[in-house]
C-alpha positions as CSV (number, residue, x, y, z in Angstrom):
1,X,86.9,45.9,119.9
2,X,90.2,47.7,118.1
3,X,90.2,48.0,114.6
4,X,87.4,47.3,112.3
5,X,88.0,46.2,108.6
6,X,84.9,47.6,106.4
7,X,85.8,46.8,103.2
8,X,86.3,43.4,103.6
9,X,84.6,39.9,102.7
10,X,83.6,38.0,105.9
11,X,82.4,34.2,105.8
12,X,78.7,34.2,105.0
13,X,78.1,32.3,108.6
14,X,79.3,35.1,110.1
15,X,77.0,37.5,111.3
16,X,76.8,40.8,109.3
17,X,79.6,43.4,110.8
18,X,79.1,46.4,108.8
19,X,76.3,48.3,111.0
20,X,74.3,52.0,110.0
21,X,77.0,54.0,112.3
22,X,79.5,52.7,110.0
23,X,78.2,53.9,107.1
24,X,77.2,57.1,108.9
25,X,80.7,57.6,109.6
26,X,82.1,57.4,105.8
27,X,79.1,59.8,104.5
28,X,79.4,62.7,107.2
29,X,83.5,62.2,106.6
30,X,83.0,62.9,102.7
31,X,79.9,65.0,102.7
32,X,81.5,67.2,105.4
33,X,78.1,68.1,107.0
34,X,74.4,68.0,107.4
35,X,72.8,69.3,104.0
36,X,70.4,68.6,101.7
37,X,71.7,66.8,99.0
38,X,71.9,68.2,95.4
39,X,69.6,65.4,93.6
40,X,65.9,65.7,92.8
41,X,63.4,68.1,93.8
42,X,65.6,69.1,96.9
43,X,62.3,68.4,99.5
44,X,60.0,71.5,98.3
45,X,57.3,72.6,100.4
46,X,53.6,73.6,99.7
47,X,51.0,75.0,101.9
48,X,47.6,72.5,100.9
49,X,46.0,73.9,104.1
50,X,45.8,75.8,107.4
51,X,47.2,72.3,108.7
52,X,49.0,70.7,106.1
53,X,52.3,70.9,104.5
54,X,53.5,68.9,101.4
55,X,57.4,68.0,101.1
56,X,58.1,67.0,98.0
57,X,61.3,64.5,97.3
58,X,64.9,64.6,97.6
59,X,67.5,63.8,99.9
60,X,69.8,64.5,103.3
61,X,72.3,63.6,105.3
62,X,72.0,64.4,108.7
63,X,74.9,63.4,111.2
64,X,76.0,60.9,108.4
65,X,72.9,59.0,107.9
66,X,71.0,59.7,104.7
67,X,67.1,59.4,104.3
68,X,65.4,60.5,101.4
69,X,61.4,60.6,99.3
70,X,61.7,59.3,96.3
71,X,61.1,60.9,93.3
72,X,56.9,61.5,92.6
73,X,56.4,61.2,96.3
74,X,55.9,63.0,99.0
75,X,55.3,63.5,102.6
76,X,52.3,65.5,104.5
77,X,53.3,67.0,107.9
78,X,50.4,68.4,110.2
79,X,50.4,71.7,111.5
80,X,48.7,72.0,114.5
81,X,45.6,74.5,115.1
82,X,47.1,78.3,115.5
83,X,45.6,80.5,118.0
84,X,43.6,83.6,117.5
85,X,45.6,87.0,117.9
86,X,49.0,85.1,118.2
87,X,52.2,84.2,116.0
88,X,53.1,81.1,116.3
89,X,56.6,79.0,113.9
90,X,56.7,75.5,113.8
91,X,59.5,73.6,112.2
92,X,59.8,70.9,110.1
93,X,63.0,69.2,111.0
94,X,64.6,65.9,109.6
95,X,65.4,63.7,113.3
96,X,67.8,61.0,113.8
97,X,67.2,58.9,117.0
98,X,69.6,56.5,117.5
99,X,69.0,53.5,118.8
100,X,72.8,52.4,119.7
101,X,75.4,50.4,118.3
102,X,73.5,47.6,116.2
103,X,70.1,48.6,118.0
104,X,67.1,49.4,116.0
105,X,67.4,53.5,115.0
106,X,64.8,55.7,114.0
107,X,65.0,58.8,111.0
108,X,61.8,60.6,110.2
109,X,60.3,63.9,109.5
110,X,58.5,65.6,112.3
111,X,57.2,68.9,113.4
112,X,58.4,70.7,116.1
113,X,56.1,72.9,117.4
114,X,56.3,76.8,118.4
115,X,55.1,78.4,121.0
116,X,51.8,81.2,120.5
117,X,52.7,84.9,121.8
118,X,52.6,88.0,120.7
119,X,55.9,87.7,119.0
120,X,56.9,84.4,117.2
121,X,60.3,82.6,117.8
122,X,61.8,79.5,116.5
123,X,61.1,76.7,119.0
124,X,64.5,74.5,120.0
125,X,66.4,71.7,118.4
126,X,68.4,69.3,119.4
127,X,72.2,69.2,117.5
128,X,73.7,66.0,119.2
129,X,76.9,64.8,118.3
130,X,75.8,61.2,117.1
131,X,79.3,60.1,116.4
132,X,80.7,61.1,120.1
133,X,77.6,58.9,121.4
134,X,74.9,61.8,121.6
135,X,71.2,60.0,120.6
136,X,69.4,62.9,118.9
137,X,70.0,65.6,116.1
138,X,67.6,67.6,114.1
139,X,68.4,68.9,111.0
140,X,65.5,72.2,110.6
141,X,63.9,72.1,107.1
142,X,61.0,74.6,107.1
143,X,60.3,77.1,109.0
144,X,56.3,77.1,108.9
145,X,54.8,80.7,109.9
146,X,51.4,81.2,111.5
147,X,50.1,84.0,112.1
148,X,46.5,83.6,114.1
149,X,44.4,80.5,112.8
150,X,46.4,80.8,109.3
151,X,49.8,79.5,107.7
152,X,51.4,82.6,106.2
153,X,53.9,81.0,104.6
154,X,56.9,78.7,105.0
155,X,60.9,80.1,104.9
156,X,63.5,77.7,103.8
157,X,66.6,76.7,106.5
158,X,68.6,74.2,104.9
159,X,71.8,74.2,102.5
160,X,71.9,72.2,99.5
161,X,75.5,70.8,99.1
162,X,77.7,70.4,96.0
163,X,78.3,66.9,94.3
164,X,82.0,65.4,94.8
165,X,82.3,66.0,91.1
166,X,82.0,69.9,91.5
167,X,84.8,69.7,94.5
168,X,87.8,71.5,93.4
169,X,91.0,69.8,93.3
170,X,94.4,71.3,94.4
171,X,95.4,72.1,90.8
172,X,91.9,71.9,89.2
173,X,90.0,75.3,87.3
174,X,88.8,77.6,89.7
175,X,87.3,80.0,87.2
176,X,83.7,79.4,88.3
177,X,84.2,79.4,91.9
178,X,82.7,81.8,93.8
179,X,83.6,83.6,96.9
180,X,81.7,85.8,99.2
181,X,83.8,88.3,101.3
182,X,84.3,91.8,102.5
183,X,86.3,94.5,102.5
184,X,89.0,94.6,104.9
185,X,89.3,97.9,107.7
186,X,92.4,98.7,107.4
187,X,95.5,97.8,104.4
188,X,97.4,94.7,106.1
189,X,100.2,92.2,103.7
190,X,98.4,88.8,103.1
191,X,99.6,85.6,105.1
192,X,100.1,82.1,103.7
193,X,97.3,80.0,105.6
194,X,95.0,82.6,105.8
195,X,91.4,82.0,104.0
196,X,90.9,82.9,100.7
197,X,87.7,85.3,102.0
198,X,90.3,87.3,104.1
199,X,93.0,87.6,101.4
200,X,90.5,89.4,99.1
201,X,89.4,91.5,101.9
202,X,92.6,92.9,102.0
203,X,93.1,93.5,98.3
204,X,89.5,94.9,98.0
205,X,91.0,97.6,100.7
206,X,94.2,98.1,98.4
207,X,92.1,98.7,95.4
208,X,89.7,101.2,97.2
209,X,92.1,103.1,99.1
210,X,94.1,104.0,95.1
211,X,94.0,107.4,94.0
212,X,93.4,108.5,90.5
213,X,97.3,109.1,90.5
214,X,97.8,105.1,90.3
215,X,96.3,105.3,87.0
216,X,98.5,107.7,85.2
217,X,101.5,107.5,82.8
218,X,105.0,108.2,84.6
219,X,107.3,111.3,82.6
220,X,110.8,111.6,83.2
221,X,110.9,115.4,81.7
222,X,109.2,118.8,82.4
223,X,107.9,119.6,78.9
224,X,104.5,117.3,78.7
225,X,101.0,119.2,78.5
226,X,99.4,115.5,78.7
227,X,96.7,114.7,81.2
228,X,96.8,111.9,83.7
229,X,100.6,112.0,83.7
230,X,103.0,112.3,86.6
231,X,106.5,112.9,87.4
232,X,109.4,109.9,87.6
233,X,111.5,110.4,90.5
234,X,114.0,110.7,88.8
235,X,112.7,114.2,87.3
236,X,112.3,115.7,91.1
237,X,116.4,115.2,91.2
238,X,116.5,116.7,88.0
239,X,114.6,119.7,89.0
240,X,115.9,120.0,92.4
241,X,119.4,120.6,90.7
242,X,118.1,123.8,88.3
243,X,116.7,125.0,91.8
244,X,119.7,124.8,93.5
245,X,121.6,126.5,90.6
246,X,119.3,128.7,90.6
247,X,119.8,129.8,94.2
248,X,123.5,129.7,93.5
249,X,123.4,132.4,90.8
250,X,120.5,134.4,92.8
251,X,122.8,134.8,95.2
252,X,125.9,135.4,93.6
253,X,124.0,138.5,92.0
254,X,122.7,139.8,95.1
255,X,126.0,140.1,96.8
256,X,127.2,141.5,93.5
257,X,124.2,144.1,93.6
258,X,124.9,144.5,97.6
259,X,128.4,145.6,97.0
260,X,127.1,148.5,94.2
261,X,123.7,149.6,96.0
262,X,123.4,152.5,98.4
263,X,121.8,155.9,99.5
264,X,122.5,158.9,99.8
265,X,119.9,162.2,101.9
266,X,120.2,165.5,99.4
267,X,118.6,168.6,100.6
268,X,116.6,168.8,97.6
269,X,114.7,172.5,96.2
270,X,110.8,171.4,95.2
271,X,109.0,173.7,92.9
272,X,105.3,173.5,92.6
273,X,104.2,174.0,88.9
274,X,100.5,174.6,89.5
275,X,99.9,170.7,89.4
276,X,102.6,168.8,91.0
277,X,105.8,169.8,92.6
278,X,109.6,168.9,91.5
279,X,112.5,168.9,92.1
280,X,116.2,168.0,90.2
281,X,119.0,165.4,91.3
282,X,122.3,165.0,89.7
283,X,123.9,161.7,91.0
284,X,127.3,161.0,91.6
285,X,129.8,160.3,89.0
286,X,130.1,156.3,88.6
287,X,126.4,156.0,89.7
288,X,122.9,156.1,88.5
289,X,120.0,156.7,90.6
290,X,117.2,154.0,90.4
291,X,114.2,155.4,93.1
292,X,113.7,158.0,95.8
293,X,111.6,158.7,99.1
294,X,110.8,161.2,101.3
295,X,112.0,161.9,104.7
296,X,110.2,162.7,107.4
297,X,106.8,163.7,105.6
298,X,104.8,165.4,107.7
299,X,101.5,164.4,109.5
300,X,99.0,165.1,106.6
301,X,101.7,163.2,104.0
302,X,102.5,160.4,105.3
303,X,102.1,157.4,102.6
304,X,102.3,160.0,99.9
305,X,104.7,158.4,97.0
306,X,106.9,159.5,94.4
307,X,104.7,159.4,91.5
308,X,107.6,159.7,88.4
309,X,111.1,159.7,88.3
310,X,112.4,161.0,84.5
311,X,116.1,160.7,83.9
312,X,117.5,163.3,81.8
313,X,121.2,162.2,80.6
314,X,122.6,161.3,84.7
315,X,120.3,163.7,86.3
316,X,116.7,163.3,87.6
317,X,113.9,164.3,88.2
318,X,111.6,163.5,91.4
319,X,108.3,164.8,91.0
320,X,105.0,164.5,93.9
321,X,101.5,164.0,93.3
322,X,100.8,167.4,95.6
323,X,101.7,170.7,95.7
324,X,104.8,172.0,97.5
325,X,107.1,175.0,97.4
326,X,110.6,174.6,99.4
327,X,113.7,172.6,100.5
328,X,113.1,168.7,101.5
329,X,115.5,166.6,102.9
330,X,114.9,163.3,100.1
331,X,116.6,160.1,100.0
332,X,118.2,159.1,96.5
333,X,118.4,155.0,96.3
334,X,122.0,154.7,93.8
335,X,123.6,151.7,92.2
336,X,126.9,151.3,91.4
337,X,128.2,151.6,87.3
């Protein structure tokens, strides 16, 4: 047949040309998918009875045809008997039957029915592709739950979708949109194309992974007592120069101190007072003497420590915390004047 004008005025001899499927075609194009459509009472359901549920009005497009009950009315759908000791879910399911290209179609509500068992479980649909030539699809409505010989109540299963009017344009205001998404696993750059949901994954990952640290003030100086701050980079070169300086005169003085420090063993007399024993040093000329230690102390000694050191003019005194009497060979530490 080729093309087929729609939107067109045809000769009123002329059989009709516009048929259901084309119409079908249009909605499910703009509507984008089976729904429940957001206009009246949106087809609520009541339990009247063991057997009976109400569905109140609205409408729905399934596969691009729309059916509807008009506002005030409604529709009873019979529940079969359920069985004693079982479970049983039926569905209520908007079916489209077609009946083929300009043959007679049929769109009602019906009631699938479950099968009883100790468990209950959704019994099968059909989801035919009515515009690639399949002849059924069910849209489910109601989920109607029966546990033994009573309905124990009825769970929803369809969307309701948005009116054109609350479609958002390219450049239109998106403050009221919502979004559902979750947080990404791991902290990954966004990509042009990619959906909206997976882009605020990844920034929800950004966010959680920050420390407190990405909350403070940045310093550049070494003087601030304030909480919640923390260093410029700039600072850490800043610092890292007084270090090095630092270093440089730290080392300049211990060569200096090097070249002056030394040792020399004296045979040195110890007296013991009645309290502690002593003995008196008189450095070399040009030095001053800044410690002392004991050589060789014998077995019961060893650890013992020099206690004092007084320093009389350029002579010393190197005094033990234990009595001794006699020569012993000490070590005089010396620096350079």
């Amino acid at each position: 047949m080729g093309f087929k004008a729609l939107t067109v005025n045809t000769p009123v001899d002329e059989e009709a040309h516009i048929l259901a499927e084309d119409d079908a075609t249009l909605y499910g194009a703009v509507i984008g998918g089976d729904c429940v459509l957001p206009v009246g009472s949106q087809f609520p359901a009541s339990v009247t009875s063991n057997n009976n549920v109400r569905i109140g009005d609205g409408m729905l497009i399934v596969g691009g045809h729309v059916g509807r009950i008009v506002k005030y009315d409604y529709e009873d759908m019979t529940i079969a008997n359920g069985v004693s000791g079982q479970n049983r879910n039926d569905l209520i399911v908007a079916r489209f039957i077609s009946g083929g290209t300009a043959g007679a179609d049929d769109f009602r509500l019906v009631v699938v029915q479950g099968t009883p068992g100790a468990t209950a479980k959704d019994p099968a649909t059909v989801q035919g592709d009515l515009y690639n030539g399949d002849v059924q699809r069910d849209y489910p409505l109601w989920r109607v739950r029966l546990t033994g010989l009573s309905v124990a109540g009825v769970d929803k299963m369809f969307t309701v979708g948005r009116m054109l009017a609350d479609k958002l344009d390219k450049t239109g205001n998106a403050s009221n949109v919502t979004n559902t998404f979750t947080q990404a696993t791991a902290r990954n750059q966004l990509t042009s194309g990619e959906k909206l949901s997976v882009s605020l994954g990844k920034i929800m990952k950004f966010f959680a992974d920050l420390k407190s640290g990405a909350y403070s003030t940045v310093v550049n100086n070494g003087t601030t007592t304030a909480a919640n701050t923390v260093l410029d980079g700039r600072m850490g070169k800043t610092l890292l120069g007084k270090i090095n300086d630092l270093l440089t005169k730290y080392n300049t003085l211990n060569s200096a101190l090097a070249n002056k420090h030394t040792f020399v063993n004296a045979e040195l007399k110890y007296i013991n007072d009645g309290q502690e024993s002593y003995a008196e040093y008189t450095p070399p000329t040009g030095y001053v003497a800044i410690s002392a230690q004991l050589i060789n102390a014998p077995s019961g000694y060893f650890g013992v420590k020099l206690i004092k050191l007084a320093s009389t003019g350029n002579k010393i005194t190197v005094c033990l915390n234990w009595g001794y009497s006699g020569n012993w060979s000490t070590r005089i530490y010396l620096i350079k004047i």
